[in-house]
N, C-alpha and C positions, 0 to 999 in steps of 0.2 A: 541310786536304784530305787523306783517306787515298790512301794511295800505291799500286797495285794490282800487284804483283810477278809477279801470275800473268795480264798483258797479253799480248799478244802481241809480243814487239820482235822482231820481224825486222831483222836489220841487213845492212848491205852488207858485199865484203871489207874494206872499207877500214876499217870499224867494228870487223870482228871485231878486225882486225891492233891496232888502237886499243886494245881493249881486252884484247890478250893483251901488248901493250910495260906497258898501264900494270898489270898484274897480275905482270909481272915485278919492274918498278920497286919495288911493295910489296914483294914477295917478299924484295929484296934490302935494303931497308929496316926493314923490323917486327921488331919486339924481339914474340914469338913469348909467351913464356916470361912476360912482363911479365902477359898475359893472366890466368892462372893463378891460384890460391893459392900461398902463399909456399911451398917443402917439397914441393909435392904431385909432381915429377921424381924425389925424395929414394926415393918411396914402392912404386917398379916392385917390388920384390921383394916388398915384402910385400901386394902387390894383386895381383900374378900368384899369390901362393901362395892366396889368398884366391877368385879367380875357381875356380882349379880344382877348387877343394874346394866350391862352393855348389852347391844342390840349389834346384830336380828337374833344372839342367844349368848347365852354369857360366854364371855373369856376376858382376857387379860393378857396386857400390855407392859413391861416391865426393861426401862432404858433410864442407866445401864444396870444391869442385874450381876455382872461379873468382875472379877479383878481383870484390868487393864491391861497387865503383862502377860497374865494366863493366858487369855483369849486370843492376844498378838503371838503368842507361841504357836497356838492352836491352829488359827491359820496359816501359820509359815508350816508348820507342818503339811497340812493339810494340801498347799500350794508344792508344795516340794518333795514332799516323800508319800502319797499316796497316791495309789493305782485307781483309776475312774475307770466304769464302764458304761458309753453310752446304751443308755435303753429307750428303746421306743416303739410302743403300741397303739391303738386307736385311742386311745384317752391319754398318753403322757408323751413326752420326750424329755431325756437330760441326759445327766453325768452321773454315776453314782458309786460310792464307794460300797465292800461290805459293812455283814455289822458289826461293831463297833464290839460286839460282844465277844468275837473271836480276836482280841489281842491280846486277851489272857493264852491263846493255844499258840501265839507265833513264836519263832525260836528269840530265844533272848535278844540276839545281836539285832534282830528286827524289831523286835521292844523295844532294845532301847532309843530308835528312832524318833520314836512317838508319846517322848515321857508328858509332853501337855494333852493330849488326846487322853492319854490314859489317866490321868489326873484329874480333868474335865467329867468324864464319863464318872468314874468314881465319886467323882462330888454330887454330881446328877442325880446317883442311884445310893447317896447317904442317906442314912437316919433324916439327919437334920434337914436334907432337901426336902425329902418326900414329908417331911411331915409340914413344910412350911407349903406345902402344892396341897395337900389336903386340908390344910385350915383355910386357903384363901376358897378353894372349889366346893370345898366341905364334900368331898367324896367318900370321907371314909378311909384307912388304911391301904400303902402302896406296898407293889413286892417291889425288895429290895433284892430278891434271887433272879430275877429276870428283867434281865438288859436288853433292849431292845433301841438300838439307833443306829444309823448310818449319815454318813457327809453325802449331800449333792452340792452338784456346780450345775446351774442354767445357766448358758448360755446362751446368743440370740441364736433365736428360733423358737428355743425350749420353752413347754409347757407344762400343767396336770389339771388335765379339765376337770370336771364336777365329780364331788363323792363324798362318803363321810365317814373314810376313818374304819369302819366297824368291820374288826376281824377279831376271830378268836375271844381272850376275856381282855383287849383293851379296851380301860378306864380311863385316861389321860393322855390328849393329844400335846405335844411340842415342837415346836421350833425356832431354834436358835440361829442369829443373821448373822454372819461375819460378810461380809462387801467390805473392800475397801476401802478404811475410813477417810481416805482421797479421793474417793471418785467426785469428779465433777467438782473437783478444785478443793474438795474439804467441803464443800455444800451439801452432800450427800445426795441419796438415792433421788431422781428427777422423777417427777410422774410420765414423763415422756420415755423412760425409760422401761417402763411394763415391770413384769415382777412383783407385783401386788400381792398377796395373800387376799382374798375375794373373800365374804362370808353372806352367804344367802340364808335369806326366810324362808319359814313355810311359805308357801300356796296361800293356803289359808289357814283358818283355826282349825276347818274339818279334816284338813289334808294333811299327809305327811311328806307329801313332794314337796320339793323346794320350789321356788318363785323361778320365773325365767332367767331375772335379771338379780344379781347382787345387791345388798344396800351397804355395806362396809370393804373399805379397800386399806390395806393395812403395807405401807410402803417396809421393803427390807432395811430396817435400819442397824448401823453397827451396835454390836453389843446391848444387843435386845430379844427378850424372849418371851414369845405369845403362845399361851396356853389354854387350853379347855377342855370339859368331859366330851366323849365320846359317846354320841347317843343317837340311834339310829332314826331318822327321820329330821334329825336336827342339825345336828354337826354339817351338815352341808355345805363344803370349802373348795376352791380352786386355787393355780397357780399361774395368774396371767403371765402369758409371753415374753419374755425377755426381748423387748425392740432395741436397746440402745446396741447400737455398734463396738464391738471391742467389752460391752460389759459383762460380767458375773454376779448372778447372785449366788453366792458362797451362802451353805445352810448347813445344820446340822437338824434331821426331824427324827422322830422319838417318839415312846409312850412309852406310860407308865403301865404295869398289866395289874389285877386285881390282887391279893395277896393269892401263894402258891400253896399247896398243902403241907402242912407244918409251919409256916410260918404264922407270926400273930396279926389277928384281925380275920383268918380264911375261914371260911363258911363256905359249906356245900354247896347251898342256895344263893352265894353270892350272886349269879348272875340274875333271879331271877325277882332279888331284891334290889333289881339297877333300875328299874324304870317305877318312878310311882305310881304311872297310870297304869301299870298292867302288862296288857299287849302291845307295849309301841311298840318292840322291836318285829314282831310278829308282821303288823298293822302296816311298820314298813316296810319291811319285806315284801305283803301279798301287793303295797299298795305297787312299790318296783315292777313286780311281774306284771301286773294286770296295765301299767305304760309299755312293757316291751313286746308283752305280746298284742299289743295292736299297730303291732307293725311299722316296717320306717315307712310308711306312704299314712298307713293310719286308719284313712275310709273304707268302707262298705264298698264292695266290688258291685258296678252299675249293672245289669245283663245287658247286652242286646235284643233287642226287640225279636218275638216271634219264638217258639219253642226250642230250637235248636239252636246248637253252637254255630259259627262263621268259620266253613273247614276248605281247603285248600282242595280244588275237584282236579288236582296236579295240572291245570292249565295258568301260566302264566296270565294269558292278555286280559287286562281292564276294561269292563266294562267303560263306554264312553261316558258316563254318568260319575264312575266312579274315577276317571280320569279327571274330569272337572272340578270336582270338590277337592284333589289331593293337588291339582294343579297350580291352587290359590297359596299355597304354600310350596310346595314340595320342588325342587331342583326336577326340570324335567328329565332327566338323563334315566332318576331312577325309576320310571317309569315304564322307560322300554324291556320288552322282554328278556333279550339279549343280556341284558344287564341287571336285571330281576334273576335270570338264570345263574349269571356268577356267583351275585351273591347268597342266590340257596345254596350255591355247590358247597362256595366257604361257610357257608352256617352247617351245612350241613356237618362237615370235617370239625369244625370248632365248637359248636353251640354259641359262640360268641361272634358278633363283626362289628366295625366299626364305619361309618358311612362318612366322611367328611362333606361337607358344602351342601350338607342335607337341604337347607332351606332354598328358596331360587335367591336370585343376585337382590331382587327388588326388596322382598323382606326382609334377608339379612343383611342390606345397604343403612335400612330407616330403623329396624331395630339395635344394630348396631352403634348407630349414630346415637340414641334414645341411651340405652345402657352408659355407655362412656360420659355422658353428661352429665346421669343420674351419679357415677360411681364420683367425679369428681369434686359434683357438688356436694357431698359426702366427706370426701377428705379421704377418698378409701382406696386414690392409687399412690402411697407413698409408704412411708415406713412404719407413722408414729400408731401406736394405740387406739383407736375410737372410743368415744363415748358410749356405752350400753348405753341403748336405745337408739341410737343412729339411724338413721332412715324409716322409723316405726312411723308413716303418716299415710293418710290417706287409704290405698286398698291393703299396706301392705304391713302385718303385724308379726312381731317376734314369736315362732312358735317353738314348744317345750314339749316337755319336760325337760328340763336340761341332763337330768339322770342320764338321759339315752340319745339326745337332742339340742340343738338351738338351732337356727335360722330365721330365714323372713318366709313366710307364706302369703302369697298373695291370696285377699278375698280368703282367710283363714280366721277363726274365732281370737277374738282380741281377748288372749288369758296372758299377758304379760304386766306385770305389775310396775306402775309409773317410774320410770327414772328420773329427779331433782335436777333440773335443769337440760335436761335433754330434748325439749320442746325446740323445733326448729323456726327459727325467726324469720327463715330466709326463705322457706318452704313454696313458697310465691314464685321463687325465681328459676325451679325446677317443673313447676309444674305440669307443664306442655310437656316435657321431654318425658315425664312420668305418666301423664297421660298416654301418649303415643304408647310406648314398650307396654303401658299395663295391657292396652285395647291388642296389641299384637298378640301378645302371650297369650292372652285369654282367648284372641281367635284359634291359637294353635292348639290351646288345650281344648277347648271346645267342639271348635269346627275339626279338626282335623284328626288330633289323636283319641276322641271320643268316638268316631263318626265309624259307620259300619263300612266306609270307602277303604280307611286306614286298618280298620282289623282285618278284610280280605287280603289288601297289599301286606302285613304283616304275615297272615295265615300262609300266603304264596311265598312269601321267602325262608319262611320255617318250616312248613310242613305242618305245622299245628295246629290243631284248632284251637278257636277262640270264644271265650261263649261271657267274659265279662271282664270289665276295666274297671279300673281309679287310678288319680293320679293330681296334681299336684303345681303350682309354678312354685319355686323356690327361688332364694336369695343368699347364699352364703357369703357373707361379710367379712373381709380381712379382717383376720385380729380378734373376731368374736365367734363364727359360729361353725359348726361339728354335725356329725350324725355319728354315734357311736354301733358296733357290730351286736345286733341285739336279736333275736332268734323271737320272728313272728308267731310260731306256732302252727304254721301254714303245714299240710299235709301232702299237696300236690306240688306238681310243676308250675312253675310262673315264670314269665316272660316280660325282662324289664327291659322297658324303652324310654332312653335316657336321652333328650335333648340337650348337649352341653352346649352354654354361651357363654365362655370366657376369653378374655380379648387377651393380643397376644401370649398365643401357644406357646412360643418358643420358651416363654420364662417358666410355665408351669411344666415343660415337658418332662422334667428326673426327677419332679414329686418332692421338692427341697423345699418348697414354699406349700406344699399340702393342697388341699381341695380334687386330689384324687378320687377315685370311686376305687374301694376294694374290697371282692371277693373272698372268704375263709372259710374254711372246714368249722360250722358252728363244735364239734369234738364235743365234751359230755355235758350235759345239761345240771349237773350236780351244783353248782352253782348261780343256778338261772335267777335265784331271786334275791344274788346280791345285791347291797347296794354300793358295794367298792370295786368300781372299775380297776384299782391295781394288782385286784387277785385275778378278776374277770376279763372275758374278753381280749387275752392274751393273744398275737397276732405275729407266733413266731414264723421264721422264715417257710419252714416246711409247710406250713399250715395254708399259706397265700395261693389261692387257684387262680385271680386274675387280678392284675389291675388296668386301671383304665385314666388316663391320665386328665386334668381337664385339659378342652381344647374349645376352638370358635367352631359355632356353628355343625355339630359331628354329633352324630346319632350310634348312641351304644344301645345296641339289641343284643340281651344276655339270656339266656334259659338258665334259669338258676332252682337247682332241685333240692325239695326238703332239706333243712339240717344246712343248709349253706348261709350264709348269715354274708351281708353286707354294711360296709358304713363309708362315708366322705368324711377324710383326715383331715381332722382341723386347718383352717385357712388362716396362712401365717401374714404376720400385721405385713411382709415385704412381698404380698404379691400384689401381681399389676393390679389388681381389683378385684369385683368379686368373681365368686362362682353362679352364674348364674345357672337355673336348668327348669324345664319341666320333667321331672318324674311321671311318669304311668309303667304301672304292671299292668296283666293278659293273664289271665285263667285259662 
């Protein structure tokens, strides 16, 4: 029977006092040290020298750091007697157990399943740990009253995109790797396997965003544990995707919190003696907010020319004029009135529709053709992981913040910081085909969905008026890139008109491979200037008002009102390719 750690034990005084005598009694008992590798006490000076010199911010690498049979306990445990619950919201997906803190409240006979776990955890949160984590980070005193860890299992699929750490008073980030030390014959973790622990730079020196792209990838290895302070603006870490087939990465992640009150080392002011320059944490905070509130599109709404808004005078039929310009693109079908009329009826009923074979046969034949050349000159319809920086050439550059974002924007400002060896040699032999799609895309965002033809046909099947756009060509790459649910600040109604081009529908249609588009109740803003998506941005069931799946060639027209918040779910390294779309919203 798995054991479920993350129940609810409510206990009584009499319980807790119970289990604070018997957590003394260990205390006073356990050989702490025993835990361990034999030497690894020996090794504080030269892993403090070691943390502070590693890049893009300090931490530290420590293989193997445990006794050998512990940790082989640990995970047969963990394999066999505990309860996992998958979670998944716009920024993560895994397995995960409770915290580790509540097996002091489980009934005995359930204790005593978990004598390595509990064993572990207690060496963890020793004397002699914590003070060997604070001489190598030089943080300063840890509480030893507050436990804080739980086990994941990723699985393929599973990820936890960009963030850093900061909640509450944690000091010390950790995570400890148990994987299979057979996987892959006894060779250990493959890079084609995904599961990296990712660690990005700043932006820059002025900045306290992170960099688009990572510069450290930190493979899960067995019996090994990677550690570092917690500090907002910096910490900034991922957990690439788990590609390999059949594999896990088995984790245990953790922090240490600052000392508690009464204990020794606690100070009032500790938190506001964590940062030596001051206001970082402030500084990143506003710097979060002021990326999320300009929006998932980002630019300045264009107007249309001439005083007034483009309002629907409740007559369907198109000017001959504006037949022509929407014709160079558009499927004629939806042109006719007849068929303009349905789809008010259903927008009207829904607020939402969905238009398949939007484009006519002839564009979406040649851009179709362009796209799939592009995607496999790339390496980007198959399983494995890509390269950050993948496809960054010519019109088309990786855009950020990763905080709240990644993808390719075409003809978008080149702020992605170089990836080592990611320059493509081959670049020559795609060109034409990226030619062609760039010159189409850019007619449809231009000519088409800019054009005062396409806001009247839009005005006539909503009802709405129209009085200014922006919008956008995107590129969302398996395996790399996101849009997370981030609340613009926007005050009115907006009307998003979403071009999806991604080739074979049929794989992306149950959202198992990601690159969906979904709708959420943005709920309270008390958090808005997180910069940890695992408090944030939570995207439980009741909360979902639409999604929208990717598909080839299909036009999503959404009215999406104040306080609704939108993101595209990470694109997993196994789908057929990318996401391609042009984005534009409608004021």
């Amino acid at each position: 029977m798995a054991v479920d750690i993350g129940a609810d034990n409510k206990r009584s005084v009499a319980r807790d006092q119970d289990v604070a005598t018997a957590k003394k009694a260990r205390v006073e008992t356990f050989d702490a040290r025993a835990c361990f590798r034999q030497g690894l006490f020996d090794e504080v000076d030269a892993l403090a020298e070691e943390f502070a010199s590693a890049q893009p911010y300090s931490h530290c690498c420590v293989a193997p750091f445990c006794d050998e049979e512990l940790l082989h306990g640990v995970r047969k445990e963990m394999m066999e007697r505990l309860h996992f619950t998958q979670k998944e919201t716009d920024i993560f997906k895994y397995h995960q157990s409770g915290d580790l803190a509540n097996l002091d409240g489980l009934p005995d006979d359930e204790k005593r399943q978990l004598p390595s776990l509990q064993k572990l955890r207690d060496a963890i949160y020793s004397q002699e740990f914590r003070d060997f984590v604070s001489k190598v980070t030089g943080c300063g005193p840890l509480s030893g009253s507050r436990t804080d860890m739980s086990t994941n299992r990723y699985k393929q699929r599973d990820h936890l995109l960009l963030h850093d750490d900061v909640i509450g008073d944690r000091r010390v980030s950790y995570i400890i790797y148990l994987p299979d030390p057979e996987i892959n014959g006894g060779s250990g973790w493959a890079p084609q396997d995904g599961g990296h622990l990712e660690l990005y730079p700043r932006e820059s020196e002025d900045s306290w965003a992170p960099a688009v792209n990572p510069t450290r990838r930190l493979a899960p290895r067995w019996n090994q544990i990677v550690f570092f302070t917690v500090l907002p603006g910096q910490s900034h870490h991922s957990v690439e995707e788990v590609a390999g087939i059949g594999k896990e990465r088995l984790s245990i992640q953790g922090w240490f919190h600052f000392p508690q009150p009464g204990e020794p080392g606690y100070s009032p002011d500790q938190m506001s003696q964590l940062w030596s320059t001051g206001a970082v944490s402030t500084l990143s905070q506003i710097e979060a907010k002021r990326q999320r509130e300009a929006g998932s599109v980002g630019d300045a709404f264009a107007p249309y020319p001439g005083k007034n808004a483009i309002d629907s005078d409740g007559s369907l039929e198109l000017s001959e004029e504006d037949k022509q310009t929407l014709l160079k693109f558009v499927n004629p079908s939806y042109l006719k009135p007849a068929i303009m009329a349905r789809v008010a009826e259903e927008f009207s009923e829904k607020s939402h529709i969905q238009l398949a074979q939007f484009l006519n046969d002839d564009v979406a034949a040649k851009l179709g053709d362009s796209l799939k050349a592009i995607d496999a000159h790339d390496g980007l319809a198959g399983t494995d992981i890509p390269a950050h920086g993948t496809g960054e050439r010519g019109r088309w550059h990786a855009f950020g913040s990763p905080v709240i974002r990644r993808f390719m924007r075409m003809d978008g400002p080149v702020m992605a910081n170089a990836v080592e060896g990611s320059a493509d040699p081959n670049a020559d032999d795609v060109r034409g085909s990226e030619t062609t799609a760039s010159d189409i895309l850019a007619g449809i965002r231009d000519e088409l969905f800019a054009s005062a033809a396409y806001a009247r046909w839009l005005s006539g099947i909503t009802t709405l008026a129209v009085s200014g756009h922006r919008g956008m060509v995107r590129r969302f790459r398996s395996g790399l890139d996101y849009t997370l649910g981030t609340p613009d600040g926007t005050t009115h109604t907006t009307l998003d008109s979403v071009l999806c081009l991604a080739d074979k529908p049929d794989d992306w249609a149950d959202g198992a491979v990601g690159g969906y588009e979904c709708y959420v109740d943005g709920g309270s803003d008390d958090d808005e200037a997180s910069n940890d998506g695992s408090v944030y941005r939570l995207t439980e069931e009741e909360g979902i008002l639409l999604t929208t799946p990717a598909a080839w060639n299909t036009l999503n027209v959404v009215m999406r009102e104040p306080g609704v918040v939108k993101f595209v779910k990470y694109v997993s390294a196994s789908a057929p390719g990318s996401r391609w779309d042009i984005s534009s919203e409608f004021q």
